[in-house]
LUMMIVEX-977071 format. One record per residue (C-alpha): chain; residue number from 1; x, y, z. Coordinates in steps of 0.1 Angstrom, whole numbers. Example, Ala and Ser with C-alpha at 12.3 -4.5 7.8 and 13.67 -1.06 7.14 Angstrom:
residues 2
chain->A | resi->1 | x->123 | y->-45 | z->78
chain->A | resi->2 | x->137 | y->-11 | z->71
END
This chain:
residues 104
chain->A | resi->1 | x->0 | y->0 | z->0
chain->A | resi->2 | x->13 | y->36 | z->-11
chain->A | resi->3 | x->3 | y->72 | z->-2
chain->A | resi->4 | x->17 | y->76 | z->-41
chain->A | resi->5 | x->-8 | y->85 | z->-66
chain->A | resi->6 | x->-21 | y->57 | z->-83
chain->A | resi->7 | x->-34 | y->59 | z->-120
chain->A | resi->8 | x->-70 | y->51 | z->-127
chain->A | resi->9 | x->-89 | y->42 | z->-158
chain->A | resi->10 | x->-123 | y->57 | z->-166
chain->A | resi->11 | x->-141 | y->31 | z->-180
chain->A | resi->12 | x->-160 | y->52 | z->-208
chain->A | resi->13 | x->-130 | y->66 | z->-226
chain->A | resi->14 | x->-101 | y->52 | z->-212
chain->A | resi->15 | x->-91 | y->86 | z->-198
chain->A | resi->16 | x->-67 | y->83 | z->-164
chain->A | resi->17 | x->-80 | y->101 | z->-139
chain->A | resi->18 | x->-62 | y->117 | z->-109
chain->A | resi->19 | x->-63 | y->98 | z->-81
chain->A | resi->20 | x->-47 | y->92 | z->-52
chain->A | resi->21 | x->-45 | y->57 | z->-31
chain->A | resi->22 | x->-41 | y->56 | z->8
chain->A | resi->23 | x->-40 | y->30 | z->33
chain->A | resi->24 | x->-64 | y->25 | z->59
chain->A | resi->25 | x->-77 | y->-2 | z->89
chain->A | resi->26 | x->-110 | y->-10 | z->98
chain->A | resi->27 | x->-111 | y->1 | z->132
chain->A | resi->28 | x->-146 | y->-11 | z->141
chain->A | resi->29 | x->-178 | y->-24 | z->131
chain->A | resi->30 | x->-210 | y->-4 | z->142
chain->A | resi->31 | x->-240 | y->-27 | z->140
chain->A | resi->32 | x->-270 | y->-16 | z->119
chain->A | resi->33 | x->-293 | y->3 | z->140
chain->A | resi->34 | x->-333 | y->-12 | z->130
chain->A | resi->35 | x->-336 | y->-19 | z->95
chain->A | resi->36 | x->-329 | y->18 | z->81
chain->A | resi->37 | x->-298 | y->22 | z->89
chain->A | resi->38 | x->-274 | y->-4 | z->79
chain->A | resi->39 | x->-243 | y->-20 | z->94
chain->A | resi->40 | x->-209 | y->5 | z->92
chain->A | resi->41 | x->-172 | y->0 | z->91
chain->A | resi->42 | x->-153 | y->29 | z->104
chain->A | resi->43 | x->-122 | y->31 | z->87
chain->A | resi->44 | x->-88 | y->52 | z->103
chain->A | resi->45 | x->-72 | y->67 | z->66
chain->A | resi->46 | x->-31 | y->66 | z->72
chain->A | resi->47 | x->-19 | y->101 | z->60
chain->A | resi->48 | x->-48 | y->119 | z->67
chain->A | resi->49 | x->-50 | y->150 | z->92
chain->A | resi->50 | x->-60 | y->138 | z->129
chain->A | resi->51 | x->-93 | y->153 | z->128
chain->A | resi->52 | x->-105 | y->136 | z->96
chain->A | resi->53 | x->-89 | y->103 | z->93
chain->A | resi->54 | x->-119 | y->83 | z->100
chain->A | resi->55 | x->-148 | y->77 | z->77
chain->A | resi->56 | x->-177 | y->58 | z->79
chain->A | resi->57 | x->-188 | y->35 | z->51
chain->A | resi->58 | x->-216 | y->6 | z->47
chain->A | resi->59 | x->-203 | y->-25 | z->51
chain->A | resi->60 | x->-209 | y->-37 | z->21
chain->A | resi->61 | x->-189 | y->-51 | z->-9
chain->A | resi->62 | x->-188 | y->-77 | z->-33
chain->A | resi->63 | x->-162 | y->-103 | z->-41
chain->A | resi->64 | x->-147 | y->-115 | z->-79
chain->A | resi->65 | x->-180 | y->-134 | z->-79
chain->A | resi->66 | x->-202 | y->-112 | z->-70
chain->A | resi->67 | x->-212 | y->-125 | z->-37
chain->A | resi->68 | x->-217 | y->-100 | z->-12
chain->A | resi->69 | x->-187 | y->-99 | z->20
chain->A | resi->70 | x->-181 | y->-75 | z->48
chain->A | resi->71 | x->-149 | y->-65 | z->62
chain->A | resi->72 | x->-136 | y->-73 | z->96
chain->A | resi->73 | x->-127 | y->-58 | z->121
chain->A | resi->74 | x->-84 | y->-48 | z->119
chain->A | resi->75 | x->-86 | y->-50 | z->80
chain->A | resi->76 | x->-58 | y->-38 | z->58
chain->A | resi->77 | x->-77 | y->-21 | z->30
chain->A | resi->78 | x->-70 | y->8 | z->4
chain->A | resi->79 | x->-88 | y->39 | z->5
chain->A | resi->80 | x->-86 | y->59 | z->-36
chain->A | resi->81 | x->-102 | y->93 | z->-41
chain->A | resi->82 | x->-100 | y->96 | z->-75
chain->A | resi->83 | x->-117 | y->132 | z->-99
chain->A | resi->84 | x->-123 | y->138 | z->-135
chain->A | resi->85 | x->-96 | y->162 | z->-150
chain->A | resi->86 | x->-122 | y->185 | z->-158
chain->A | resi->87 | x->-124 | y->187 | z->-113
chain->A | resi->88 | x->-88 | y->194 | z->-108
chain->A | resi->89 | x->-61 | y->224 | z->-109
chain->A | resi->90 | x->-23 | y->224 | z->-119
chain->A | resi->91 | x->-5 | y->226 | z->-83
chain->A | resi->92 | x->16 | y->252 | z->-86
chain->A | resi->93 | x->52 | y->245 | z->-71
chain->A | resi->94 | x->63 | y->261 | z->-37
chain->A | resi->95 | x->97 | y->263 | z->-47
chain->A | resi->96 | x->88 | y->294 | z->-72
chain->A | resi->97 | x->88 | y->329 | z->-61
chain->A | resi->98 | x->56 | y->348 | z->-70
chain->A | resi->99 | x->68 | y->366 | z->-97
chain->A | resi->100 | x->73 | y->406 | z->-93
chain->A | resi->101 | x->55 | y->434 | z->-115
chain->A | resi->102 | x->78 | y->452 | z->-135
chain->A | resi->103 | x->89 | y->485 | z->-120
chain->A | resi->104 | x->78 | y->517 | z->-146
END
């Protein structure tokens, strides 16, 4: 698992994307609450600012087969965040000096 951006194809063009992968545990499991709200994991993001590292998804995926699977509590899984090009901005270098106006 790398904080490193990781290339991802969109599947209607072929495009890459940006994206970025980071590594994450499951922390815990939060039980569904009644049959509205379903079961969570809560999962700690590595790399990301105290505050905000946890997120809470359903705990649901689906396997190679399609079968559905949960994860377990302590998992080792990846977190990507990944935007069209169209949503992103050049990031401009910090080593640069912001460039003067001319004198006259």
């Amino acid at each position: 698992m790398s904080d490193k951006p990781k290339d991802a194809k969109d599947a209607k063009d072929g495009a890459q994307k940006p994206a970025v992968t980071l590594p994450g545990t499951v922390e815990k499991i939060i039980p569904a609450i009644g049959a509205h709200e379903p079961e969570k994991a809560q999962i700690a993001v590595e790399g990301a600012e105290e505050l905000y590292r946890e997120i809470r998804v359903e705990n649901t995926l689906q396997d190679a087969a399609g079968n559905d699977v949960r994860l377990k509590q302590g998992a080792q899984v990846e977190v990507t965040i990944e935007a069209d090009l169209a949503s992103t901005t050049p990031k401009k270098s910090g080593s640069k000096k912001p460039e003067q106006p001319a004198a006259g």
